[in-house]
Structures are given as structure tokens and as C-alpha cells.
C-alpha positions in Angstrom: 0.0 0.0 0.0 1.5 3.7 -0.9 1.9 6.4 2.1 -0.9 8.0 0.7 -3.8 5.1 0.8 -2.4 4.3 4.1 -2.5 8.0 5.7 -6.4 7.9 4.4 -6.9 5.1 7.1 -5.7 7.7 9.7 -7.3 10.4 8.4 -11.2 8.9 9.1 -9.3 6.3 12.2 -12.3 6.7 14.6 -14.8 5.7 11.8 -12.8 2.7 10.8 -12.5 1.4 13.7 -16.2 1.9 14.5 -17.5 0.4 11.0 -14.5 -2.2 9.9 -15.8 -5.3 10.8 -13.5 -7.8 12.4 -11.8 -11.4 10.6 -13.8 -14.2 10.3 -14.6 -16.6 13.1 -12.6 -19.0 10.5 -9.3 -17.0 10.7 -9.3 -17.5 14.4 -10.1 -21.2 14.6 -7.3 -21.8 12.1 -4.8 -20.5 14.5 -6.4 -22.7 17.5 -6.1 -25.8 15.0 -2.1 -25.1 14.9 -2.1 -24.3 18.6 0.8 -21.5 17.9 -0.3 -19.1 20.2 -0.5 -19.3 24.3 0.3 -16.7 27.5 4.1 -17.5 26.9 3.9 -16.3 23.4 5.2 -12.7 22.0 3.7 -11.5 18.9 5.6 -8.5 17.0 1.8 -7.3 15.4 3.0 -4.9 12.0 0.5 -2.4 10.8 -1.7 -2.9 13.6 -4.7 -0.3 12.8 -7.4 0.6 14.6 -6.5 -3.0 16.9 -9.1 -5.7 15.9 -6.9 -8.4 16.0 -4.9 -7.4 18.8 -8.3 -7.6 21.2 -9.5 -10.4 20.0 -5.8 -12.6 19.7 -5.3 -10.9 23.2 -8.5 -12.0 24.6 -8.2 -15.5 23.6 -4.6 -16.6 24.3 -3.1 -13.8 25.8 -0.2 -13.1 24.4 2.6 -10.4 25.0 1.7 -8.2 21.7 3.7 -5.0 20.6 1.3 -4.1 18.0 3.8 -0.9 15.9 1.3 1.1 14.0 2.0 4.8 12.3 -1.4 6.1 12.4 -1.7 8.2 15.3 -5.5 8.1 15.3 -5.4 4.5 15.0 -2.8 4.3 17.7 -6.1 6.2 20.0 -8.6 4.2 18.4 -6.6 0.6 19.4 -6.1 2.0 22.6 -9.8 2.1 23.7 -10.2 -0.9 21.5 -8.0 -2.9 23.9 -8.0 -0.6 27.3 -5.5 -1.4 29.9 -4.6 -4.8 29.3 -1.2 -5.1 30.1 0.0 -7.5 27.9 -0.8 -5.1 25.1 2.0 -2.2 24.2 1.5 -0.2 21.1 4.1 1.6 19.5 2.9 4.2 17.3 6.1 4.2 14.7 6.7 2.7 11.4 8.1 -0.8 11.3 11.3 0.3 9.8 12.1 3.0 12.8 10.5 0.5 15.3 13.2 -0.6 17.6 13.0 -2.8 20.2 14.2 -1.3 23.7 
């Protein structure tokens, strides 16, 4: 995706995340079949948006997740998404400046 079609994301952020529905039920069982995630696991999350994954990966095994998204707004928007759960860190950076402290 260009710079452009991705700042129109964060542009309109708190409608996204209010409207974007989330992945199928499917996407989510798939993972449970390979048993790849548990509370021991750490997931690097790229791109993260407005945070529907995050909340529902984080609500179902737990994880450690530093979800890196650029978007400001979204950064907000995936905030209240997934509240004070501790497990949860957002980074609101690119990937390619992300750096892990």
C-alpha cells in the first residue's frame, strides 16, 4: 500500500474502527487448529490499525503483543479498543524505525 492510501486510514481512524468489521470466526479457529499461540507467546503485530486483531488474539490466548502502528488516530482508536490490558503495548512508529528497547 503507498503512504498516501495508508494515511487515508488515519485520516477517518475513529470511523474505521467503528465500521471495519472484524476477521472471520474462521481466521481465528485456524490458528487454534495449529495451537501456535499461548500466554508464553510474543507476537511482534505490524501495521496494527485501529486494533481488531490485537483484542481479539489478546483475549483469547493472551499473548505479549507489541502491535507498531504509524497512524496516530489508530494508535487512539486501538487504545480504547483494547484498554488497559497489560499484555498489550503499542508503538505508534513505522516498522522500519521501530526498535525494540
Amino acid at each position: 500500500m503507498n503512504k498516501r492510501k495508508a494515511a487515508s486510514f488515519e485520516s477517518v481512524a475513529s470511523i474505521y474502527a467503528r465500521i471495519r468489521p472484524g476477521y472471520a470466526e474462521a481466521v481465528y479457529q485456524e490458528i487454534e487448529t495449529h495451537k501456535i499461540l499461548s500466554a508464553n507467546s510474543v507476537l511482534l503485530e505490524i501495521g496494527a490499525g485501529h486494533g481488531v486483531a490485537t483484542k481479539e488474539i489478546a483475549g483469547r490466548w493472551s499473548p505479549t503483543i507489541i502491535a507498531v502502528e504509524p497512524g496516530k488516530n489508530l494508535c487512539k482508536a486501538m487504545q480504547e479498543r483494547t484498554g488497559k490490558n497489560p499484555k498489550v503495548t503499542i508503538e505508534n512508529t513505522t516498522f522500519e524505525a521501530y526498535e525494540k528497547s
